[in-house]
N, C-alpha and C positions, 0 to 999 in steps of 0.2 A: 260339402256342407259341414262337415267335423273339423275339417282341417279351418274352414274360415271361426268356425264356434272357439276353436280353440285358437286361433291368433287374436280374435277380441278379448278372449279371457287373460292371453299372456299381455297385449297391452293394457289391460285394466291392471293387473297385477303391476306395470311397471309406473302405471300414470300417479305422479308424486303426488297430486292432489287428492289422491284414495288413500285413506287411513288403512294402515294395516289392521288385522283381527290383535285385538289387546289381550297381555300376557298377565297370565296369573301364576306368580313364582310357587304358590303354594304349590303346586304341580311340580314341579321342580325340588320342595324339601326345603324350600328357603322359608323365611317369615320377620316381618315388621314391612315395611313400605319403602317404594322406591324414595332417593334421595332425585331434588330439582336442583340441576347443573347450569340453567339457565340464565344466572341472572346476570353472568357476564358477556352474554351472548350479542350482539350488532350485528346491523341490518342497515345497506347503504345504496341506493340506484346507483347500477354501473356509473353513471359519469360522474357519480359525487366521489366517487373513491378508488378508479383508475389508475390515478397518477396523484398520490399521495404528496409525491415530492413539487411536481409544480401545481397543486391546490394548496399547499404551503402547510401539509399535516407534519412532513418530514423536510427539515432544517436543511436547507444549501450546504455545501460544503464551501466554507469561505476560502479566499485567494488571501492568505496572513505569511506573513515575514515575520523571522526572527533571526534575530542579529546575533553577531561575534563576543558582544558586550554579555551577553547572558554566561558566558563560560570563562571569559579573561580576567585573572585574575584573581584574589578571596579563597579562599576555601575547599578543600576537596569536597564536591558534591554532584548530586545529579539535578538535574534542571526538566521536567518534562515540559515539553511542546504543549499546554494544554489548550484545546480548542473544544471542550466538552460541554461548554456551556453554550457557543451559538451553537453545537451540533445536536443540543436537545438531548446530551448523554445524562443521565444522572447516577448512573453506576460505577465510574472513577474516571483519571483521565483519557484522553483521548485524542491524535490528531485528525486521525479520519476513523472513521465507526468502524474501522476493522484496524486501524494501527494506532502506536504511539512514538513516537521519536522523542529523541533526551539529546540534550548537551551534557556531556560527564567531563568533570575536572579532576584531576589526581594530582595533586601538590609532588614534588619530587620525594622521595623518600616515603609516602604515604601510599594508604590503599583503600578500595573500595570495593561492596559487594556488592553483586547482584543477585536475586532469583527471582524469578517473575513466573507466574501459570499461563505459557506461551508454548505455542509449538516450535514457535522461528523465531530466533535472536539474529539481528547484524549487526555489526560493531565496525567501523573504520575509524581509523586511525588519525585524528587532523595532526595531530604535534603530537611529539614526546617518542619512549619508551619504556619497555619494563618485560614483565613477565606477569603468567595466569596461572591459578589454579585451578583449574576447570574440574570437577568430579573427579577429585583425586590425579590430575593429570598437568604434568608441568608443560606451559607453553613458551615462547618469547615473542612478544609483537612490537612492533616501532612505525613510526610516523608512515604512513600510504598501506599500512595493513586492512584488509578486511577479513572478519572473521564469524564464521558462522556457527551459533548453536544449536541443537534441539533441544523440544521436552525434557526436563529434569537434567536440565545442567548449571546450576549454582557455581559460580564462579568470583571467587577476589583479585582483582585487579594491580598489582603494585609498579608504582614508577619509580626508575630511574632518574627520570626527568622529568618537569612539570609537562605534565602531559591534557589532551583534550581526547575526547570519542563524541562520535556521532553514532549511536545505539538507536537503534528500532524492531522494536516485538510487534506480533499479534495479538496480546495479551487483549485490548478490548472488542476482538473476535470470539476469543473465547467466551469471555465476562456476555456478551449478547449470547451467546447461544446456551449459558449454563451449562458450560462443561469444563473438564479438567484434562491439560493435556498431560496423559503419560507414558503414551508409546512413542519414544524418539521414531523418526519419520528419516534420516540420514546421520551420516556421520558428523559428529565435529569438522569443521574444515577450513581452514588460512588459505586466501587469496595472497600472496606476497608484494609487495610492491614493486618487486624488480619484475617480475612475471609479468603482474599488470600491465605497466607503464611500457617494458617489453610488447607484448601483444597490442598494447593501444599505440605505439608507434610504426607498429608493422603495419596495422591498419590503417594508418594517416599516411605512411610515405607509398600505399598501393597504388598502382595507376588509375586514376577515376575516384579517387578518394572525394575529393573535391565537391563531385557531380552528385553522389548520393546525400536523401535526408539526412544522414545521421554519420559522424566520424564517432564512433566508438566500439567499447567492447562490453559484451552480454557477458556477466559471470554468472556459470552454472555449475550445477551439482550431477555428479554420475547416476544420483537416485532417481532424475527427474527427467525421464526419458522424450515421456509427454511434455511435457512443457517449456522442457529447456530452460531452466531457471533458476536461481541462485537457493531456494528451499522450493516447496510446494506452495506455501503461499505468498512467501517473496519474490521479488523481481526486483536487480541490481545493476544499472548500468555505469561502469566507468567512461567518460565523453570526454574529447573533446570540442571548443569552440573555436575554431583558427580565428587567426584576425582577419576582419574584413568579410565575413561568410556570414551568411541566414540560411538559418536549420529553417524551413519550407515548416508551414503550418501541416501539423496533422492533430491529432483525438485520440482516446482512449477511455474508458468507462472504470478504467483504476485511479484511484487519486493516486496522482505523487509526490513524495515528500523531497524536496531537492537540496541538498546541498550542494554551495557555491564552495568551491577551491579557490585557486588563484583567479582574483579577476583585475582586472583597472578597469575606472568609469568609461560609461560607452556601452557596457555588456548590459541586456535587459532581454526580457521576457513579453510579449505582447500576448495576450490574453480576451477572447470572445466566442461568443456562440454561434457566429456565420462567418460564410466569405462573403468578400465581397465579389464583383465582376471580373476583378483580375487573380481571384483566388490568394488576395489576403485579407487576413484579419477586420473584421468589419467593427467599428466602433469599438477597438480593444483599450483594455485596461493596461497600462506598461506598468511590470514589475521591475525593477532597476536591481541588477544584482549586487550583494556584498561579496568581499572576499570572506570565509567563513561562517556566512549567513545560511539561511535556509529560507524555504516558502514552499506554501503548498499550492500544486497546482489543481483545481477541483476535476472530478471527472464529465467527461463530455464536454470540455472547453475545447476548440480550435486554440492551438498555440503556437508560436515560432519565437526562436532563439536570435537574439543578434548580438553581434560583436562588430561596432567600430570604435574600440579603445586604443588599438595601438599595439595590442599582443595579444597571443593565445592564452585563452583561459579553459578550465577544467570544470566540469560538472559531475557528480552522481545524484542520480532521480533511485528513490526506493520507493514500491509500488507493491499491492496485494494483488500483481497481474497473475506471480505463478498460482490463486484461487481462481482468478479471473478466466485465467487459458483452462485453468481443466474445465469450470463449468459453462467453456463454450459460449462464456459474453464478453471479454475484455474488448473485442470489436475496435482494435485499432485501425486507424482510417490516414493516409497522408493526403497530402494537397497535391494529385498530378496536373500537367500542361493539358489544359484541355480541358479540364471537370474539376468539381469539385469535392471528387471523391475518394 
């Protein structure tokens, strides 16, 4: 009889609808009155506020292109990708709510700075050459480089050549979560091009190259044990497209920021939310690639790659997978024989 007296008592104690006994600070040595924290407070029935994104509270992530023409040419400058305004950002630019990508121009003989409040910088190289100053540290980078920073790395850019970058930070990751990054999280680090291009050829001429989704190379960092990936919140693929092959539709829950290399007309993107019954793209959107263009591919789109221009072209996709892989959602999926899973 105690023991059942006293499980009614522990669930009365725990039933939310019983007010607790109300406190009186003066007890406590305190005095004047509680402050009401309330009035920003909401209140929504699960189904009104589940799914934020498809009840249309929180902005799609659009399918946008941006061309070669934004960096040829004019002026040493930086160009950001901004998509901040269909993205519902109002806190600065943005190309997806965790990144931003630039075109940067350096006239020959000139230079340009960067510092951004980012944990992960990448930088590749479209054209040109030169050398960096990176926190006191001399570099040399030229055309097919990729290069990685962390946290508190301010760095000026000088070319030799009229040169181009394709730059991408986290910076409107931080800016959402109101914080500052300034524990570097790895080392500075050059992907080389001869390396690259090396290792993405070794992968193409393997036997079966052919037959798998994807002919590329995954550049990674030795900090990133878990994730394998080019920072902790970056993910960097060097790809190729051979001529004549389709990259098989798969997904991902990281948007991607892509830029297009070498291409000729022919090469495009197909883009949708299902398969169909033979496990392609069901009522897709074609994206048409440029050489030196970019475009974003949103997350949880099915996609697939085609090339029938006439020759092999080059892609790298930059992606906030390696946040994606540690918190256990980036949930990439391909298209196998059989399913569509």
């Amino acid at each position: 009889m105690a023991t059942h007296t006293a499980d009614a008592a522990r669930l009365t104690e725990l039933d939310p609808t019983t007010p607790a006994e109300p406190v009186n600070v003066a007890e406590y040595g305190f005095e004047g009155r509680f402050e009401d924290w309330t009035a920003e407070a909401r209140y929504f029935e699960y189904t009104q506020a589940a799914d934020p994104v498809g009840l249309g509270y929180t902005p799609q992530v659009p399918a946008e292109r941006f061309g070669p023409e934004l960096y040829s040419g004019g002026a040493t400058r930086i160009v950001p990708l901004d998509l901040s305004e269909p993205l519902g950002i109002t806190s600065g630019p943005a190309t997806s709510p965790a990144l931003l990508a630039h075109f940067v121009r350096i006239r020959a003989s000139e230079k340009i700075h960067t510092e951004v409040n980012a944990t992960s910088q990448l930088y590749y190289v479209i054209t040109g050459r030169g050398f960096a100053v990176v926190s006191n540290s001399l570099i040399k980078w030229e055309k097919g480089d990729f290069i990685t920073l962390p946290a508190g790395s301010p760095a000026t850019f000088h070319a030799q050549d009229d040169a181009a970058m394709y730059w991408v930070h986290d910076e409107p990751l931080l800016r959402y979560l109101g914080a500052d990054a300034t524990t570097p999280r790895f080392r500075p680090t050059i992907f080389p091009r001869s390396r690259a291009t090396e290792e993405l050829n070794r992968v193409a001429q393997a036997p079966g190259a052919s037959a798998k989704n994807r002919v590329s190379v995954l550049l990674a960092n030795a900090e990133q044990e878990q994730t394998l990936t080019i920072t902790h919140t970056l993910w960097a693929m060097f790809g190729l497209l051979p001529n004549e092959q389709v990259q098989k539709p798969h997904r991902h829950q990281s948007v991607a920021l892509d830029l297009i290399l070498d291409c000729e007309p022919g090469c495009y993107t197909l883009l949708g939310d299902e398969l169909d019954d033979h496990g392609e793209v069901k009522n897709p959107t074609r994206v048409d690639w440029q050489p030196g263009g970019a475009f974003v591919t949103p997350p949880g789109k099915w996609h697939s790659h085609h090339n029938a221009s006439g020759r092999d072209a080059h892609l790298i996709p930059v992606q906030d997978a390696g946040l994606q892989t540690y918190l256990r959602s980036h949930d990439i999926r391909f298209k196998r024989f059989g399913n569509h899973s």
